[in-house]
MARMARDREN-746113 format. One record per residue (C-alpha): x, y, z; residue in three letters. Coordinates in steps of 0.25 Angstrom, whole numbers, padded with zeros to 4 digits, always signed. Example, Ala and Ser with C-alpha at 12.3 -4.5 7.8 and 13.67 -1.06 7.14 Angstrom:
2
+0049-0018+0031ALA
+0055-0004+0029SER
This chain:
422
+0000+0000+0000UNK
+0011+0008+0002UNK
+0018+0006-0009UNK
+0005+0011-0017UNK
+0005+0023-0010UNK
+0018+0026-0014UNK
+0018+0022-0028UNK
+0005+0030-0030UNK
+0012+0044-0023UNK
+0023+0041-0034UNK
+0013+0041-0045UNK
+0008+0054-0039UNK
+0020+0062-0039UNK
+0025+0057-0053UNK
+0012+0063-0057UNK
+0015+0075-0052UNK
+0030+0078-0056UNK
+0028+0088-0067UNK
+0036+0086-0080UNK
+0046+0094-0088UNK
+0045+0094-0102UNK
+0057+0100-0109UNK
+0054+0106-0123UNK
+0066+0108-0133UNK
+0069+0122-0136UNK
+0064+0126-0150UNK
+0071+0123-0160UNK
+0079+0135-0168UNK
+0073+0140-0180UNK
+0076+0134-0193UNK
+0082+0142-0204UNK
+0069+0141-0212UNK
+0061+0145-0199UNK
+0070+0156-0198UNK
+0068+0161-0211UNK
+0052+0160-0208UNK
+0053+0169-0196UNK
+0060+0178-0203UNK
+0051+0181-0215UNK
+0037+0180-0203UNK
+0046+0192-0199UNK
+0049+0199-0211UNK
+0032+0197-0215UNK
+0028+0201-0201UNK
+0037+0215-0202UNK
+0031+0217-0216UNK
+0016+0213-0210UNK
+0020+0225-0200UNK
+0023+0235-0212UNK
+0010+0232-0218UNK
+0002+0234-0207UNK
+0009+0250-0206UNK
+0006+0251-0221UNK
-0007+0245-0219UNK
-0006+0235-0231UNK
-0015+0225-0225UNK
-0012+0214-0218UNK
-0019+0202-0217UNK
-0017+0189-0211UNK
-0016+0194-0196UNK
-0017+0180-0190UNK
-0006+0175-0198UNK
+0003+0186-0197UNK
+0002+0185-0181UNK
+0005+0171-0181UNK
+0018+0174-0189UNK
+0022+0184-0178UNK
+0020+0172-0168UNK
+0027+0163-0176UNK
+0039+0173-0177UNK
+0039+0175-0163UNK
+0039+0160-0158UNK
+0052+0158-0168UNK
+0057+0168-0156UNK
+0058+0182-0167UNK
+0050+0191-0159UNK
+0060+0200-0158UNK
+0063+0200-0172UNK
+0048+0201-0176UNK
+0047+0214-0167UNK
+0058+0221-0173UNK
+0053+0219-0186UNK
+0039+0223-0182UNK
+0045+0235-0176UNK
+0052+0241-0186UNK
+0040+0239-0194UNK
+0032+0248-0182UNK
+0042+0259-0183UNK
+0046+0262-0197UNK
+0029+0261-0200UNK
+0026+0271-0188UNK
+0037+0280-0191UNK
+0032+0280-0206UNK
+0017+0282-0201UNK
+0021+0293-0191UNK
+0029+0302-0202UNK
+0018+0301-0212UNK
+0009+0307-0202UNK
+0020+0319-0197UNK
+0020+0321-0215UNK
+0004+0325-0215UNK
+0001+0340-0215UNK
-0005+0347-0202UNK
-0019+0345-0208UNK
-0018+0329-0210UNK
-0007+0326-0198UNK
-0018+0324-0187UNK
-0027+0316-0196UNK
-0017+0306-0203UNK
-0011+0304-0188UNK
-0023+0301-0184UNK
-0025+0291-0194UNK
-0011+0285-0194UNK
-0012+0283-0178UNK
-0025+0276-0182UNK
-0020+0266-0193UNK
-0006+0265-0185UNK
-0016+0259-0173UNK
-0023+0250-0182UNK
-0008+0243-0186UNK
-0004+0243-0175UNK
-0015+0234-0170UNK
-0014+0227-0180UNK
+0001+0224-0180UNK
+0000+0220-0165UNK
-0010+0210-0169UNK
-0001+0203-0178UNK
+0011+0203-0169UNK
+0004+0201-0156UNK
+0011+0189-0153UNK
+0025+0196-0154UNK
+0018+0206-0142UNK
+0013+0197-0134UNK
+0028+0190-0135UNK
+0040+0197-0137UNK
+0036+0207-0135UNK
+0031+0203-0119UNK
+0042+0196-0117UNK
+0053+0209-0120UNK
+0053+0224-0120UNK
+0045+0226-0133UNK
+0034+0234-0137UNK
+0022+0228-0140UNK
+0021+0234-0155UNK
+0009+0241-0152UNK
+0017+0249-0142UNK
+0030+0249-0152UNK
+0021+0256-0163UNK
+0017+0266-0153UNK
+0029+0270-0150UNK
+0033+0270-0164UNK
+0023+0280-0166UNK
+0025+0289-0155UNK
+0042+0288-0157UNK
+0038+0293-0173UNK
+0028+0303-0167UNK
+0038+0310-0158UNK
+0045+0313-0170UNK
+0035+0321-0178UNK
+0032+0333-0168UNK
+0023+0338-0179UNK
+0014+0326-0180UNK
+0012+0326-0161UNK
+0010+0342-0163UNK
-0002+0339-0176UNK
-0007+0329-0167UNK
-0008+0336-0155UNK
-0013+0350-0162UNK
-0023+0342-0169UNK
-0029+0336-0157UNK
-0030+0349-0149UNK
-0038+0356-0161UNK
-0047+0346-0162UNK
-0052+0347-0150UNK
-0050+0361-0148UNK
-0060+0361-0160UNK
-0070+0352-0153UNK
-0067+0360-0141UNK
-0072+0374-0147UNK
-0083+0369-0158UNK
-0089+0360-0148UNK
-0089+0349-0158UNK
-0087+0335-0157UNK
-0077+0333-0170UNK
-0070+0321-0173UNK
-0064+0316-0161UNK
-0056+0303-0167UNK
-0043+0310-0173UNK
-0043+0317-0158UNK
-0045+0303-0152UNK
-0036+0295-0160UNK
-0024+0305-0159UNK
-0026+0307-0144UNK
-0025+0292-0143UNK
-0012+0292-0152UNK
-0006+0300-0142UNK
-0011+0292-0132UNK
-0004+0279-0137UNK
+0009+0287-0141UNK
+0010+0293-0126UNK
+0010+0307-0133UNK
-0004+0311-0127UNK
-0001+0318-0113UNK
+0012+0322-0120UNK
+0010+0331-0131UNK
-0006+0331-0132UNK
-0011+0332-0117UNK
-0005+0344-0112UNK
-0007+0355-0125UNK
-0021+0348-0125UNK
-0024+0352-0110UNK
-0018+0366-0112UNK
-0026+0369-0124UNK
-0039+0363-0117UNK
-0036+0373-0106UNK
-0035+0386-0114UNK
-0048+0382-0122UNK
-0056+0380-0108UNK
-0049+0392-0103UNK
-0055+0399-0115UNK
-0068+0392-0115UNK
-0073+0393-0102UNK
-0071+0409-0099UNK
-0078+0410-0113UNK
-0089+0401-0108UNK
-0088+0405-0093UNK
-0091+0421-0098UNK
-0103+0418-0109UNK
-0113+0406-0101UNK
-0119+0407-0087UNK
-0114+0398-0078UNK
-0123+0386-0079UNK
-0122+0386-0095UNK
-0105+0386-0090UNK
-0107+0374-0084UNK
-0114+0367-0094UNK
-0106+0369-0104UNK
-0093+0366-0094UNK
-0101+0352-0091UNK
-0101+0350-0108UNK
-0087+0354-0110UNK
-0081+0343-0097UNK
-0090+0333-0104UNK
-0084+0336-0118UNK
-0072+0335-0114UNK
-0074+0323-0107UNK
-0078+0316-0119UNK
-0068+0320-0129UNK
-0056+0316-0118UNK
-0063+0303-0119UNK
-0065+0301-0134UNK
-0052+0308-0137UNK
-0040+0309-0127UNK
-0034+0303-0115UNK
-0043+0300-0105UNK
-0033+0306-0096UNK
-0033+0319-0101UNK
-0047+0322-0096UNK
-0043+0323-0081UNK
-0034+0337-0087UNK
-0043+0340-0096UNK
-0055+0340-0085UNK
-0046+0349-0076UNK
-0044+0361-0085UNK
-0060+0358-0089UNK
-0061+0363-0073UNK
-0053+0372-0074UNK
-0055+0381-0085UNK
-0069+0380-0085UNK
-0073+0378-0069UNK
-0062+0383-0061UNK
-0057+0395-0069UNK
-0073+0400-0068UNK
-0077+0396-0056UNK
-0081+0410-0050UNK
-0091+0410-0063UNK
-0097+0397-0062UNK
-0098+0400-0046UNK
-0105+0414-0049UNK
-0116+0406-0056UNK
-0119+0400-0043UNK
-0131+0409-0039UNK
-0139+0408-0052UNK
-0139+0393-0054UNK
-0145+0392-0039UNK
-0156+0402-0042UNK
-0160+0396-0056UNK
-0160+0383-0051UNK
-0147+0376-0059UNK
-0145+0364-0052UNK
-0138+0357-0063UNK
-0128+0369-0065UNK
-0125+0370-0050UNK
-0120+0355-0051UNK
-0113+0357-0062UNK
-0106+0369-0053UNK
-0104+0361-0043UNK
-0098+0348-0051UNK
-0089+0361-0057UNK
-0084+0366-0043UNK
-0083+0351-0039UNK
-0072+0347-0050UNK
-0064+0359-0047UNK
-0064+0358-0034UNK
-0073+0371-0032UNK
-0085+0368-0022UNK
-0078+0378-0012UNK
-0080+0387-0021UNK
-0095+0384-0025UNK
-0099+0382-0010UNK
-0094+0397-0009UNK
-0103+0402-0021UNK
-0114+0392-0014UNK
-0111+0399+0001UNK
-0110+0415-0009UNK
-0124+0411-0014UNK
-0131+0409-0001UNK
-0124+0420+0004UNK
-0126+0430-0007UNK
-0142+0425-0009UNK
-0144+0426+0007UNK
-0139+0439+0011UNK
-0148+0444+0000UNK
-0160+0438+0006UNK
-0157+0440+0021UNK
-0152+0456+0018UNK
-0164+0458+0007UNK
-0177+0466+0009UNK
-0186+0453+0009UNK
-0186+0451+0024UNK
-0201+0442+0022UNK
-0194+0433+0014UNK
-0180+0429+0017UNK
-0182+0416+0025UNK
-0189+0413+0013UNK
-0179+0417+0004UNK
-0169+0410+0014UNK
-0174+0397+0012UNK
-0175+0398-0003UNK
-0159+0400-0005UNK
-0158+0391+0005UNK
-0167+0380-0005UNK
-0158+0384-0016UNK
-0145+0381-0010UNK
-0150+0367-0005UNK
-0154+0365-0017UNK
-0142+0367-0024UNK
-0134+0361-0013UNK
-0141+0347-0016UNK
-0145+0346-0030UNK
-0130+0353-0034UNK
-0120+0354-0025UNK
-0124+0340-0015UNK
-0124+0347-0001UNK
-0108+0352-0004UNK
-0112+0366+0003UNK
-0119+0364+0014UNK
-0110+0370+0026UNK
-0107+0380+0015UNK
-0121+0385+0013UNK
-0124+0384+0027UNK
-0114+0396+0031UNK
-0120+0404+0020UNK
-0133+0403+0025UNK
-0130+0405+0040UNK
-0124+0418+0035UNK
-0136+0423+0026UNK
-0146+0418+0037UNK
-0138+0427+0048UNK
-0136+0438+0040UNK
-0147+0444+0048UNK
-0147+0436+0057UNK
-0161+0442+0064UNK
-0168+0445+0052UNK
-0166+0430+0048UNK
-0171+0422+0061UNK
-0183+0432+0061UNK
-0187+0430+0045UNK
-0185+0416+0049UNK
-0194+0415+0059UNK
-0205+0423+0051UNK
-0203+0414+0040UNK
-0205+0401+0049UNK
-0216+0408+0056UNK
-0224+0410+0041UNK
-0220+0396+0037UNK
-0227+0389+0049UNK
-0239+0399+0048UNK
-0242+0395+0033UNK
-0253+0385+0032UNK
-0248+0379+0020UNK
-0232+0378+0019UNK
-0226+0380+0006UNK
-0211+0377+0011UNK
-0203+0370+0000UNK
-0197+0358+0005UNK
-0185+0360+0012UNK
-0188+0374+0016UNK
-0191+0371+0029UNK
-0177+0366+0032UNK
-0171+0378+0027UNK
-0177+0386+0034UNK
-0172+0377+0047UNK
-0160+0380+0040UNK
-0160+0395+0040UNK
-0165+0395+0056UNK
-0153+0388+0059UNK
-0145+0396+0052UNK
-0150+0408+0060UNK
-0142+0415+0072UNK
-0153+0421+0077UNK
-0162+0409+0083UNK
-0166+0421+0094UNK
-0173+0430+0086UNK
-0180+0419+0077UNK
-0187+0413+0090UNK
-0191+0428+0094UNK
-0197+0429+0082UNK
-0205+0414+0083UNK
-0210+0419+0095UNK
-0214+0431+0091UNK
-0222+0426+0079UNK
């Protein structure tokens, strides 16, 4: 019984003993496979001229398994310098044609040279994606996407004129867009924006002068517009111009140029007219702008502002207050009182979500006690009325606000004199 035991655990760890397999090395090419290798080269670096000079090429699936074929007879590296040279001299040629063009055609036919220089490019990394994903992973190479771009930004460099073209021709299109109010043809302004993108050349020489010439329009706009609208129509049109904006970043530029671009937006067209905007306060309360008022507060919000719209909130109550308690209408002050009191709630809930509370408290605690005595006393007439009517007519609310007032009020002494006395 024993030995079965043991003769079975011996079974069981032969069974578990892995083996090695020794495979030969490959054998070396033969002459005539050599030669084979060779001329797949030599039609692979003519397939890669032809796709520059768009000649046609057909046969994709063949052509990419040639290119494996040369890479497992250990020629990638051979295969990619060929290929290379192709990249180069084709871009190099592509790129002076363009700087050759006149002003008038340059930014059109770089547009269109970038757009067919895309279109081989993807197809030449289609047919040598085998040489990508091998050689040129295992070893400092480039994949030839990223070798053609860089082909095209080194030829670029050396053609000032054709970056300076591109970069003008940009800027006055959408300066045209700008001014007209026109949407025009946004795919040259996408496709060459784009470009610069791929050739690392956008926040070099196209960002800055874009940002500098965006700033000298607004600057320019916004005291021509601040100077001929009222202040709701402002806002409106500055709520137009952010979403404008907006949009053409998105269809056309870096989506990293927005956060700039957004900045001067508040600066030149919040920040450098505040005082207006803020002027406008009083009117848009009285006529019942709600919408605007938001709009005034979102304004104030993104430019860190609400200080400063609190103080113009804090001005109203104070300027409207005085004007009631110092006025000749004694009968109806309280009255009055309460009304502006309705319209600052109003706006501080629908418009500025309860941002000014403390703030609008003060400034009635000084328009209240203004005159002091006068106050409690029209206060306590106007209570006395309202418990008196038969039929209240009090909106809702009013009530409250007029709590509001009594506690505001420093002289508690002769309002009770004057309770009793009625």
């Amino acid at each position: 019984m024993t030995n079965q035991r043991l003769l079975r655990g011996m079974i069981t760890q032969r069974r578990r003993v892995r083996s090695l397999v020794l495979k030969p090395f490959p054998s070396p090419a033969t002459d005539d496979e050599s030669k084979q290798v060779s001329e797949m080269i030599d039609r692979l670096s003519h397939i890669a001229t032809e796709i520059f000079e768009a000649k046609g090429v057909k046969g994709e699936e063949d052509l990419y398994r040639a290119a494996e074929s040369v890479c497992r007879h250990q020629k990638s590296l051979e295969l990619y310098e060929c290929v290379k040279l192709v990249c180069e001299k084709q871009i190099s040629q592509t790129v002076q044609r363009v700087a050759s063009l006149k002003d008038a055609d340059l930014f059109f036919g770089l547009q269109t040279e970038w757009q067919t220089f895309c279109v081989r490019v993807k197809l030449l990394s289609s047919i040598f994606l085998y040489l990508d994903r091998t050689y040129v992973q295992q070893t400092p190479a480039k994949s030839l996407r990223d070798l053609c771009i860089n082909s095209f930004r080194s030829s670029l460099v050396l053609y000032p004129r054709v970056e300076t073209e591109c970069v003008m021709g940009l800027l006055s299109a959408i300066e045209t867009e700008r001014k007209d109010g026109v949407v025009l043809n946004r795919t040259s302004v996408a496709v060459l924006a784009h470009m610069l993108c791929a050739l690392q050349r956008y926040h070099e020489i196209f960002e800055g002068p874009f940002l500098k010439a965006s700033s000298t329009l607004f600057t320019a706009q916004a005291a021509a517009l601040v100077t001929s609208v009222s202040v709701p129509e402002y806002l409106d049109s500055l709520q137009r111009r952010f979403s404008t904006e907006r949009e053409r970043v998105s269809a056309c530029l870096s989506p990293a140029t927005w956060a700039p671009l957004e900045k001067l937006l508040q600066t030149r067209f919040l920040a450098d007219h505040l005082d207006t905007l803020l002027a406008g306060l009083p009117q848009m309360i009285d006529q019942n702008q709600n919408s605007h008022l938001s709009l005034l507060f979102d304004a104030c919000s993104q430019i860190q502002s609400l200080p400063a719209l609190q103080t113009a909130v804090a001005k109203f109550i104070d300027t409207r207050g005085r004007a009631i308690v110092t006025g000749g209408e004694k009968e109806g002050m309280i009255g009055q009182l309460v009304t502006l009191k309705r319209q600052v709630d109003i706006v501080q809930s629908q418009c500025f979500h309860n941002n000014f509370l403390e703030e609008t408290k003060k400034a009635f605690d000084i328009v209240v006690n203004e005159r002091e005595n006068k106050t409690a006393e029209m206060l306590a007439k106007y209570l006395d009325v309202q418990l008196q009517a038969k039929e209240s007519k009090q909106i809702e609310g009013d009530d409250e606000r007029v709590k509001f007032l009594f506690r505001l009020t420093h002289s508690k002494d002769v309002f009770q004199v004057n309770e009793s006395i009625s």
